[in-house]
C-alpha positions as CSV (number, residue, x, y, z in Angstrom):
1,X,-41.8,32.1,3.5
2,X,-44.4,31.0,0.7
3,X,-45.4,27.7,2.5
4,X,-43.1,26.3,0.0
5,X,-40.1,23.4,1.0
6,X,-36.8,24.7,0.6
7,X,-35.2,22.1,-1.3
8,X,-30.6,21.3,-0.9
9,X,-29.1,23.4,-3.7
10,X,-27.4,21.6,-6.5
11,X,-24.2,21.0,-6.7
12,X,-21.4,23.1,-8.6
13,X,-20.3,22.3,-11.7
14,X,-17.4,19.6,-10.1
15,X,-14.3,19.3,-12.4
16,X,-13.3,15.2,-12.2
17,X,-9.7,14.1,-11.8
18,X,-7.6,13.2,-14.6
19,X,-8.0,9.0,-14.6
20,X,-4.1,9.2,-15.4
21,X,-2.1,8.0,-12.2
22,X,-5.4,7.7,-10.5
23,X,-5.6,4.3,-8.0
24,X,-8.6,4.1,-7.1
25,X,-12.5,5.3,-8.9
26,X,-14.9,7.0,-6.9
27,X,-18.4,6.8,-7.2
28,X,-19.9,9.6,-5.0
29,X,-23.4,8.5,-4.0
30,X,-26.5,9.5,-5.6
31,X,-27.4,11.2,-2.5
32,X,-24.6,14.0,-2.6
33,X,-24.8,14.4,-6.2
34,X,-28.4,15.4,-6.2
35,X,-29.1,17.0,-2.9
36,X,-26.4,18.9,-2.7
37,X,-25.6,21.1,0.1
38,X,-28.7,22.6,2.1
39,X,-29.0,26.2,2.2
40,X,-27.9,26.8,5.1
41,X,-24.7,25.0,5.2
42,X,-21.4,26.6,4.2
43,X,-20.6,27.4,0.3
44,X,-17.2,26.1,0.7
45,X,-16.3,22.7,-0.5
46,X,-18.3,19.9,-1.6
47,X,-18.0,16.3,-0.2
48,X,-16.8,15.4,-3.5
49,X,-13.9,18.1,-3.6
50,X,-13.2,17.0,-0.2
51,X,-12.4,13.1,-0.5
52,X,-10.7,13.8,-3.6
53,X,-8.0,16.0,-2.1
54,X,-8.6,13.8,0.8
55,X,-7.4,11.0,-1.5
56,X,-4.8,12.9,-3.3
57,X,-3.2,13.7,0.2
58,X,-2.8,10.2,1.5
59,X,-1.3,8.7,-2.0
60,X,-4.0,7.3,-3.4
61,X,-5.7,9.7,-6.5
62,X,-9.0,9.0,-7.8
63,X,-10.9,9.0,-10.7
64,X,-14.8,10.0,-11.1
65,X,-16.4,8.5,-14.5
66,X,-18.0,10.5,-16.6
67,X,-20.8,8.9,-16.6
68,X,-21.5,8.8,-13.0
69,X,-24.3,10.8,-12.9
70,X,-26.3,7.4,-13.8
71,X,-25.0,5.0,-11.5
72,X,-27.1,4.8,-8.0
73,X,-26.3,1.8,-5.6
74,X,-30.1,1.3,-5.3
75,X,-30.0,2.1,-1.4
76,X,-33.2,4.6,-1.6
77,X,-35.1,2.0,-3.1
78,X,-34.0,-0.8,-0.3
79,X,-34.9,0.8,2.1
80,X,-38.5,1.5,1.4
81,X,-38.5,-1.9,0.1
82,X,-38.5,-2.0,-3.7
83,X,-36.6,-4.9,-3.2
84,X,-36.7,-5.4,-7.6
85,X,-35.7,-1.9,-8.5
86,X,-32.7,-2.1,-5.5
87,X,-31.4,-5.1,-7.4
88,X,-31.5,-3.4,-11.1
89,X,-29.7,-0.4,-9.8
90,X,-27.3,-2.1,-7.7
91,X,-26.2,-4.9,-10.8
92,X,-26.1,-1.6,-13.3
93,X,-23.4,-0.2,-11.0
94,X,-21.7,-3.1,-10.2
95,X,-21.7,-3.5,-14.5
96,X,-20.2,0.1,-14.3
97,X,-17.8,0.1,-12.5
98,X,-16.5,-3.7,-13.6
99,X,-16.3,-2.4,-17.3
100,X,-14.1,0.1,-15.3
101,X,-11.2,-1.9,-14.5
102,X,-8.9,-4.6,-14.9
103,X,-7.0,-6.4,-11.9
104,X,-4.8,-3.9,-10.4
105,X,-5.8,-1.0,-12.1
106,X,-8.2,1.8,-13.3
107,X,-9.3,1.0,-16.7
108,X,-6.9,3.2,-18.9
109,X,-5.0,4.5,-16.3
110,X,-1.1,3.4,-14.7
């Protein structure tokens, strides 16, 4: 060991469900996306592979955007208290996901 911090891997290149027939969008947090898995954990699936077959099991498919890689719910920042830059990220995800849909369904989708 260097002295160095062993930083979470990244994660794998994660293929997104098909938004047709999906009933539901998921937004995988920031957290997961990012991080990643630490290096010690198993190299198996990701969270995100994980609730999707989850999802796809109990009837209800999702969809990931495409663009979720810049959505955050602004949770980091609350909780060290940047109370301003909690409340940009959490309307720009809110804006997100509302351009997303219409009542009763995903946006483009059944």
């Amino acid at each position: 060991m260097n002295g160095c911090l062993t930083l979470p891997s990244q994660p794998e290149e994660f293929r997104s469900p098909k938004k047709e027939g999906a009933r539901a969008i998921y937004f995988p947090s920031c957290i997961s996306r990012i991080m990643g898995r630490l290096p010690t954990e198993p190299k198996d699936r990701s969270l995100m592979e994980v609730t999707v077959e989850l999802a796809r099991r109990a009837g209800v498919p999702v969809y990931i955007p495409s663009d979720v890689a810049g959505t955050c719910c602004g949770m980091p920042f609350s909780s060290k208290g940047f109370t301003r830059a909690h409340a940009i990220a959490a309307k720009r995800s809110c804006g997100t996901a509302l351009a997303m849909v219409r009542p009763g369904q995903v946006a483009g989708g059944h």
